[in-house]
C-alpha angles and dihedrals in degrees: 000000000000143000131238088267098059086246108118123261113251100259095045081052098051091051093055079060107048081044097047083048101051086051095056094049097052096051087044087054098047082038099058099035085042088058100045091059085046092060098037074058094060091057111033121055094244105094131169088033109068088049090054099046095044087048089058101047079046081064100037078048095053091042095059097042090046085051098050086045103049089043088048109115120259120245106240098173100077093056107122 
């Protein structure tokens, strides 16, 4: 969707930044818990497992955040 000038239209606008958005979260969140089993593996004698297991609830996480903001409703009002 894109004007006669080759820019994109608002709403397709609005939606490459929910979904840049969505993207971002999502690596922040497998990034962080990633990093917290990485370190609980540093100091209990169970690596690789902690980091594993953090890495997948990063991505259950992620899921879930990626989920609540993609279903959230859209603000209709600021639409010029």
């Amino acid at each position: 969707m894109t004007t006669s000038e080759g820019a994109l239209s608002p709403k397709t606008d609005r939606g490459v930044d929910l979904m840049l958005a969505v993207a971002i979260q999502f690596v922040v969140a497998v990034a962080i818990w990633g990093a917290v089993g990485l370190l609980l593996d540093q100091f209990l004698p169970v690596a690789p497992w902690l980091h594993f297991i953090g890495v997948m609830v990063g991505v259950g996480v992620g899921l879930v955040l990626a989920q609540r903001r993609a279903m959230a409703p859209v603000d209709e009002a600021h639409d010029g």
